[in-house]
N, C-alpha and C positions, 0 to 999 in steps of 0.2 A: 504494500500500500504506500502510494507515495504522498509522505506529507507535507511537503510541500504543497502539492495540487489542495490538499483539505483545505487547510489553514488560506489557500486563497479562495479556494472556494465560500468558506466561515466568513470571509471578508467581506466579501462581492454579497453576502448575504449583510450581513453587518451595516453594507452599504445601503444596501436598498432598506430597510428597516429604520434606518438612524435618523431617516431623511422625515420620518413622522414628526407631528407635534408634541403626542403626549411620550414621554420617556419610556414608562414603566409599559407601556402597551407596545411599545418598539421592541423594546428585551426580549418580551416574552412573547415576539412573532417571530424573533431570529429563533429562539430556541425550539417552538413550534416546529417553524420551518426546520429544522435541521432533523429532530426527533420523529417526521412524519417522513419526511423524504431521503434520509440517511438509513442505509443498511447498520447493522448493531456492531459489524464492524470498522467502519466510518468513524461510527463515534465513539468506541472504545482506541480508536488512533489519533486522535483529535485530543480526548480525556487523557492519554497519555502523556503524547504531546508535552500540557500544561503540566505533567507531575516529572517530568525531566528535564530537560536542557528547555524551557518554552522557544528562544529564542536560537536557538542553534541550528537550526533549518534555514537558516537563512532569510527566512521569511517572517514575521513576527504577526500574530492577533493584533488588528487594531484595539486601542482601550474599548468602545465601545463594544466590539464583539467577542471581548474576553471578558467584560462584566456581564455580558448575558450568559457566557455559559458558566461561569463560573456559581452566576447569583441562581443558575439551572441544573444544575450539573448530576445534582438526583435526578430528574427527569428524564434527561441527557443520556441517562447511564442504562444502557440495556440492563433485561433482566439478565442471572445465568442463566445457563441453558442447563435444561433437565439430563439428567443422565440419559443414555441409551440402553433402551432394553435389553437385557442379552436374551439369546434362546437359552428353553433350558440345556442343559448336557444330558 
């Protein structure tokens, strides 16, 4: 998964949200957005990301759309996945 590509994509989303009047209704359209239209691997790379190097991708969260996922990030956060069935033996 290349993070880079995320982290602009998070942006370009960031972007289009931030550009709203009311604040808190921006936040939590970036995070919407992200949590409806991102696979649970997406945003377990993304979640990452922010708990490692944030900035060493070369590419950095603007402030705005790191306080949304951050102020989201339970949300954000896939469930685990259920074990797999074994057959019996």
């Amino acid at each position: 998964m290349d993070i880079r590509n995320l982290i602009d994509m998070a942006n370009r989303i960031g972007d289009f949200f931030e550009s709203m009047p009311d604040h808190e209704e921006a936040l939590t359209g970036v995070a919407e957005h992200i949590r409806r239209s991102w696979e649970p691997r997406m945003r377990r790379a993304l979640l990452a990301s922010l708990d490692e190097a944030p900035d060493a991708h070369g590419l950095a969260l603007t402030a705005f759309t790191r306080e949304a996922i951050v102020r989201y990030r339970e949300k954000l956060t896939p469930a685990a996945a259920a074990p797999a069935a074994h057959a019996p033996l």
